[in-house]
N, C-alpha and C positions, 0 to 999 in steps of 0.2 A: 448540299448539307454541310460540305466543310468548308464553302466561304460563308455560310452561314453561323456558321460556330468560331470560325475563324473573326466575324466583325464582331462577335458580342465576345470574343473573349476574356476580358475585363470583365463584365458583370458576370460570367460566367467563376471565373477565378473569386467572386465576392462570396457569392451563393452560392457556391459546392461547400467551402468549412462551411458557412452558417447553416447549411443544412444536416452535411454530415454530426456536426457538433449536438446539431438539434437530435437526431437521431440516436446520439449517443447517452444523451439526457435523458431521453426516453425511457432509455433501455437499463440504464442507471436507477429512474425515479419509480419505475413499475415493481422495482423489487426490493424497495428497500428499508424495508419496516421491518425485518429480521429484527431478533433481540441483540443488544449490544452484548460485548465480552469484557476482558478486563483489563486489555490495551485503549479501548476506547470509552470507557467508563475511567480509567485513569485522565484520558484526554479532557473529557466532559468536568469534572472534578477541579480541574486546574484552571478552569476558563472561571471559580468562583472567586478566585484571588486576583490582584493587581498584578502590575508589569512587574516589577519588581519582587514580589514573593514566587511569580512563575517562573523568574532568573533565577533567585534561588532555589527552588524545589527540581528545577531541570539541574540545575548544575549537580545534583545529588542522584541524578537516573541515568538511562545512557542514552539520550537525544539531546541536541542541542533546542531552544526555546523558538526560534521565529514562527516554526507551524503552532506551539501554542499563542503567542502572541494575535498571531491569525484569525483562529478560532475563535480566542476571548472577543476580539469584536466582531467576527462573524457574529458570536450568538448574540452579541449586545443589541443586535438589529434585528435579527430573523429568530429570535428565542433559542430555547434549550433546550427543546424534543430531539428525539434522535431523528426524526425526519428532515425539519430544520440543517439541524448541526452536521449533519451526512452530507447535506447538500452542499457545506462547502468544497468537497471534497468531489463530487461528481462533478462541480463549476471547475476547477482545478484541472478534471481529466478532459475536460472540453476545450479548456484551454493548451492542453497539453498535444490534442490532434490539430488547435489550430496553427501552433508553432511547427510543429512537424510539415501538415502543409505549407505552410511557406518554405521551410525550409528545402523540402524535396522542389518545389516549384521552382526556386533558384534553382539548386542544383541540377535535377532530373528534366525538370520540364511541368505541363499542367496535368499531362494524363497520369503520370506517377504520381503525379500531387494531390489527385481524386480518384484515383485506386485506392493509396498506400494511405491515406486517413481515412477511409471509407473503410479498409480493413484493421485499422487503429481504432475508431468506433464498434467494431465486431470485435474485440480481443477481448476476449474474459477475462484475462488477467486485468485491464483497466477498468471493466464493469464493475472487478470483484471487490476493486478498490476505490472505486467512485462510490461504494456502498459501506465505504469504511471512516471512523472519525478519526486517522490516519493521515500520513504524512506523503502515502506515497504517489498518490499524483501531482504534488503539487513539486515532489521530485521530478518528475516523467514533465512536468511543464518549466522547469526550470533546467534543466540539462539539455531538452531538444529547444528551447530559446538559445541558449549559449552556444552548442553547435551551428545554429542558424548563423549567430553573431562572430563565432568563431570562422566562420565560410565567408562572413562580410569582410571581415577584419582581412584575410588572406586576399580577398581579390581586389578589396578597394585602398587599400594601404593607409586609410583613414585612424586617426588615430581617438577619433571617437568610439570604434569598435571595439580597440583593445582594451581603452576604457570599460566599458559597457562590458565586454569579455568577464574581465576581472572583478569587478562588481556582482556578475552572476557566482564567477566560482567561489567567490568568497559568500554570497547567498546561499549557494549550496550547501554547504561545510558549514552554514547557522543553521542549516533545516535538516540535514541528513550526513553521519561520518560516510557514508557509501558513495554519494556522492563524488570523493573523491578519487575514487576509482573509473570514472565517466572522464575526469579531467587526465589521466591516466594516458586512457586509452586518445585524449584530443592530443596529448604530450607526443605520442608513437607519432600521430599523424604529424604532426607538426616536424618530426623528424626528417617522413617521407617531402615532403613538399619543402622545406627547408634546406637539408641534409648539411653541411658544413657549420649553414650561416646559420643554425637552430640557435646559438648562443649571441644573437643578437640582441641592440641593445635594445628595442621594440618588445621580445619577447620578456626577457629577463626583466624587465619596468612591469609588464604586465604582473607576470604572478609573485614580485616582490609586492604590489598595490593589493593582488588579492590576500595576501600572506596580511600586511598590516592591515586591511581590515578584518582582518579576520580573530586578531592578536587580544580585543579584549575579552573573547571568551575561551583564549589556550587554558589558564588556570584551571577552571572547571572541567575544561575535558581531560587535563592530569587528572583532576580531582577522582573525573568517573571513573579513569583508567584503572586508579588505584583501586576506586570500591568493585568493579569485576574480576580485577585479576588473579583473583583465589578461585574462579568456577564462573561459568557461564550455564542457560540451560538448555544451549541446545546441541544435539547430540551429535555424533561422531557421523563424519562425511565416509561415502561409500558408493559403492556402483548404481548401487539402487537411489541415491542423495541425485547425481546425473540424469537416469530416467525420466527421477519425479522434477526435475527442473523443465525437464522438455515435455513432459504431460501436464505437467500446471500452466505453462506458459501457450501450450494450442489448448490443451482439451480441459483444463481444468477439472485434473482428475488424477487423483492420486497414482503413484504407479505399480502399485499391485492390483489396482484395481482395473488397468489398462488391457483388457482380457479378451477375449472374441471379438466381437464385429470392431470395437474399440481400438483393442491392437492390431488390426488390420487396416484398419482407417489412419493411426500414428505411423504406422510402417511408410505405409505410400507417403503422409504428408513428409515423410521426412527426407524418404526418398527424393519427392518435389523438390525441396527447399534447397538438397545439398546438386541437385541436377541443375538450378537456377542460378545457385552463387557460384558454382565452380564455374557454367558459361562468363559469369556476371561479374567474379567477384575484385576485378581492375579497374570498372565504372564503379562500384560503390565500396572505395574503401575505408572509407569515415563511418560508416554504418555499419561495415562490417565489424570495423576495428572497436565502434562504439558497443557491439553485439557479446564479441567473444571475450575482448580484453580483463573486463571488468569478471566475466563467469570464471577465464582460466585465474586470475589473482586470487579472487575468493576459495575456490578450490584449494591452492596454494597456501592461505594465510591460515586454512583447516586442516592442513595435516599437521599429525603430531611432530614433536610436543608441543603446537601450539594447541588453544584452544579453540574449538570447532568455531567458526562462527557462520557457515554458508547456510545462510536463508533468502531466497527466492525472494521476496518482497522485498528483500535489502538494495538489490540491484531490479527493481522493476524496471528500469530504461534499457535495460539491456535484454529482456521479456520480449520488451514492444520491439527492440532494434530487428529481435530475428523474424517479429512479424513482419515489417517494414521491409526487410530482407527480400525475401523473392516476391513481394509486391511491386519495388519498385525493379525487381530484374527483368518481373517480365513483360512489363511496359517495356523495356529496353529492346527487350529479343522480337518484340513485337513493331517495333517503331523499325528497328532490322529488316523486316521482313515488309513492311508497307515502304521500304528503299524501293525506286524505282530502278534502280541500277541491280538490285539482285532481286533471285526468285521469278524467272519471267515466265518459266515453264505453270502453265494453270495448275495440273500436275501437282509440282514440288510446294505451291500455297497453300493449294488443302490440304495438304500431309502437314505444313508447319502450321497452319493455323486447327489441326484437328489436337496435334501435341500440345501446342500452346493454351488451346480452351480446353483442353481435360486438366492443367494446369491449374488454370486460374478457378475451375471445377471443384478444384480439390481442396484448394485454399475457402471458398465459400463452406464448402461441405461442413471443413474441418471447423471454421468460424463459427455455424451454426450451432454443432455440436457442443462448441464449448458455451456458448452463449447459452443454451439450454441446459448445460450443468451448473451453471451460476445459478441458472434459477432452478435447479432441481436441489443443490448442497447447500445456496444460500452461501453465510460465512464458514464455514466446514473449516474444524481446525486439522488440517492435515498432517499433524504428529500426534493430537491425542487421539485421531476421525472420530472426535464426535461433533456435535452443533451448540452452541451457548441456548442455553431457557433461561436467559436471569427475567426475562420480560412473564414468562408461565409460572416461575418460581414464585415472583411476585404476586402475581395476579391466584395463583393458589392460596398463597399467606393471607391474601385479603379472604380468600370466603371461609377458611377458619374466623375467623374473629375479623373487621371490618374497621375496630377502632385499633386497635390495641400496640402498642411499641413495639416494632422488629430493633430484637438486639442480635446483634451478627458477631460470634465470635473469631470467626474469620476476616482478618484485614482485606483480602483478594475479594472474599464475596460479599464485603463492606460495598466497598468502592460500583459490586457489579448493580448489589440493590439498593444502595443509593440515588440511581441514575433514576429510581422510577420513586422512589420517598414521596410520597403524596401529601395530603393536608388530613388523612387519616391515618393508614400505618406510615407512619416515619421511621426512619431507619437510624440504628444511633450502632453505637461498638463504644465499649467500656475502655476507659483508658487503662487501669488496672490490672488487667492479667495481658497485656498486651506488650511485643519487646520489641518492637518495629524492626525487622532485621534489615529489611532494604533500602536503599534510597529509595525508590517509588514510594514509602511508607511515611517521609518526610512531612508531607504534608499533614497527614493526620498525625505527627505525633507531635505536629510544632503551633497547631492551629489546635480551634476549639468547634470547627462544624459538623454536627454531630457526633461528638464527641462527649461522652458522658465521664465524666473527673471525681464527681461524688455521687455514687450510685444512691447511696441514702436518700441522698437529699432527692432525686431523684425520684424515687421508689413512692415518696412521700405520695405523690400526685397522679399513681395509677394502681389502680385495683388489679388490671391485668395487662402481662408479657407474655408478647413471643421471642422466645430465646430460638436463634438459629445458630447451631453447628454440624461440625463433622462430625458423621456416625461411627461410633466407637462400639462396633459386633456388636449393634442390638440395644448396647445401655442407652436408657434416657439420660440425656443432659442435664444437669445438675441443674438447680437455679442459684446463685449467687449468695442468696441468704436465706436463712433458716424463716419460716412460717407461710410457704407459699407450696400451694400445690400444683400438680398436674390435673388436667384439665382435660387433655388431648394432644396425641401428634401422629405427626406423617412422617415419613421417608418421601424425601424429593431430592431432585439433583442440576447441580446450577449447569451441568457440561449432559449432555445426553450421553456421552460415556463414559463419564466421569466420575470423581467423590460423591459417594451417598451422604447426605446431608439428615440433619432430623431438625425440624420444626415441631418446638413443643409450647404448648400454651401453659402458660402458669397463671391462677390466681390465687389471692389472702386465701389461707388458712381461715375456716368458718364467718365465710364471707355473705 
């Protein structure tokens, strides 16, 4: 059997990513018609303008443009459905386990390299984001390419690679600022393998090349600087901020909610992982360093008086590193023990191969579970915990009335029911009583897509509106101008535990 596996290993090395990848697709594509939210209803929104007004309107948010650029011609090909548009995003995380195996296949060898993406296809954290019209797999494929390349660059001294290198990291830092906390942690390594000569003239050319490409879009990201540094909105880091970093990343699961059989399942995994890297962790120090680095800065960059900014999806490459982590260690400890030079007593094998498979036991278990929370929470926002309905919300508003104008006085819940504006209720928001306060809001306050500027005139050519807003204790929403009645309305809500909303229909006065 292993001169058998041994002459096909080549087509074996082909067919393990194109299958795992496929497998990953799968598990991406079965669950992914959830409703959108209002990160990805911004995404979808931005792909209706040019290159150029998408450079403007990012440079006024806080992401740089190339994931939108991306997008805009994804949908240009594959449409504008969320099913579609998702997809670019699950192609991305496919790509992102293929880069990985290679890269472990260099380094590690082929069995780490068909573990440790085979458990990069099982990671909820990339499912949850191959389900997302987001940016962060196509992080997670553009950081483990650059490690790969960065592993090239170091062994073959080829000056193509550091090329190639700097090119990614300056990609990175156009698609993601977090990114550069991954180049961070490649910075340490290059220290250890370096150590003296790290201020070589090889290195130094590299990330001055990534720096000037990177140099036409500094301005904007001043720009953004300036428009968050009054408040950001996410909240203050804590013991329990830690947990939920390490239950979102195996179990995808919030960490109050990490409770009975749950928290005894994360206990052991955790136990696993830190028993694997402490044997392990001198063979994989790029991965490690790619794992912790980027989690202890962000920690760092959130405690006061700065402003919080640690969000888990921020560094997703560092999610996947710790799964990658005792996958590829215990191919290591295993490849150890199949030495023919140790371990001779029959004895002492099954005792390390009874350790080693309760191991790799566990790592499946924990896989499983969290894969089956992706599909149990779907996109769950884990600071409001509730789920987006903007897709129910919509499809409510249509069985009141079927024809009739959705006017959203909410910018946020513009953007969410937008995404579903049909060729019957279309979706519009009055320019009028609107102050745009965010960058995100640019777009609509500088464009004219769905956007209504003279209600009058407007008014002229429908007998009936649905006006949608925030419910204010009860009161009906007003309608805009004098001679129009109420009709009918609901309380719905775009977040399942979220702002109560009121949908009220209005028609003419003795109509």
């Amino acid at each position: 059997m292993k001169d058998f596996l041994q002459k096909r290993r080549r087509i074996i090395c082909i067919l393990a990513p194109a299958l795992i990848g496929a497998l990953y697709l799968i598990l991406c594509f079965a669950n992914i018609r959830q409703s959108i939210w209002y990160d990805e209803s911004y995404s979808a929104y931005l792909t209706h303008f040019d290159f150029g007004k998408i450079w403007h309107f990012t440079s006024a948010d806080v992401h740089p443009p190339v994931y939108y650029f991306l997008l805009k011609i994804w949908a240009h090909f594959f449409g504008h459905t969320d099913f579609a548009m998702r997809g670019m995003s699950a192609v991305f995380g496919a790509c992102a386990i293929v880069a990985a195996f290679l890269w472990l296949k260099y380094k590690y060898g082929a069995r780490a390299a068909i573990f440790g993406s085979l458990m990069l296809a099982l990671s909820p954290e990339l499912i949850r984001y191959g389900q997302e019209m987001r940016m962060y797999t196509l992080v997670a494929f553009i950081v483990f390419s650059a490690t790969y390349v960065l592993q090239l660059a170091i062994d073959n001294r080829e000056k193509k690679w550091w090329v190639l290198y700097a090119f990614l990291i300056a990609l990175g830092m156009w698609t993601q600022y977090f990114t550069a906390l991954a180049w961070v942690a490649h910075l340490v390594y290059l220290c250890f393998v370096y150590k003296k000569k790290i201020f070589s003239k090889k290195i130094i050319l590299t990330y001055v090349l990534a720096v000037v490409l990177f140099l036409p879009w500094l301005p904007s990201l001043y720009a953004q600087t300036k428009s968050v540094e009054g408040g950001f909105w996410i909240g203050a880091t804590s013991i329990e901020t830690l947990a939920g970093f390490w239950t979102e990343a195996r179990l995808y699961l919030q960490a109050y909610k990490t409770e009975n059989w749950f928290l005894i399942l994360s206990i052991i995994d955790l136990i696993t992982v830190l028993a694997i890297f402490i044997k392990t962790h001198k063979k994989v120090k790029l991965l490690s360093l790619l794992a912790f680095v980027p989690l202890g800065i962000l920690l760092l960059l959130s405690m006061p008086p700065l402003q919080p900014v640690f969000m888990p999806r921020y560094i997703i490459y560092a999610m996947l590193s710790m799964t990658l982590l005792p996958s590829v260690g215990i191919v290591s400890l295993i490849n150890e023990l199949s030495a023919k030079h140790k371990f001779k007593k029959v004895a002492k094998r099954k005792k390390y191969a009874l350790i080693y498979g309760g191991a790799i036991a566990v790592m499946f278990v924990v896989a499983i579970f969290g894969v089956a929370n992706v599909y149990k929470n779907g996109n769950l926002n884990f600071y409001t915990h509730g789920k987006p309905t903007a897709r129910e919300f919509y499809e409510n508003i249509a069985v009141i009335d079927s024809e009739a104008p959705v006017i959203a006085n909410d910018l946020e819940m513009y953007f969410d029911l937008s995404f579903y504006s049909g060729t019957l209720n279309k979706v519009y928001f009055m320019d009028e009583v609107q102050e745009y306060p965010w960058g995100a809001h640019l777009p609509l306050k500088e464009t004219y897509f769905g956007k209504i500027d003279d209600f009058d005139k407007f008014a002229e050519s429908h007998n009936k509106m649905l006006i949608v807003a925030k419910d204010q204790n009860g009161k009906v929403a007003e309608f805009p101008r004098e001679g129009w009645e109420v009709v009918t309305y609901s309380d719905m809500k775009l977040d399942d535990n979220g702002a109560n909303y009121q949908v009220v229909l209005y028609q003419r006065e003795n109509l």
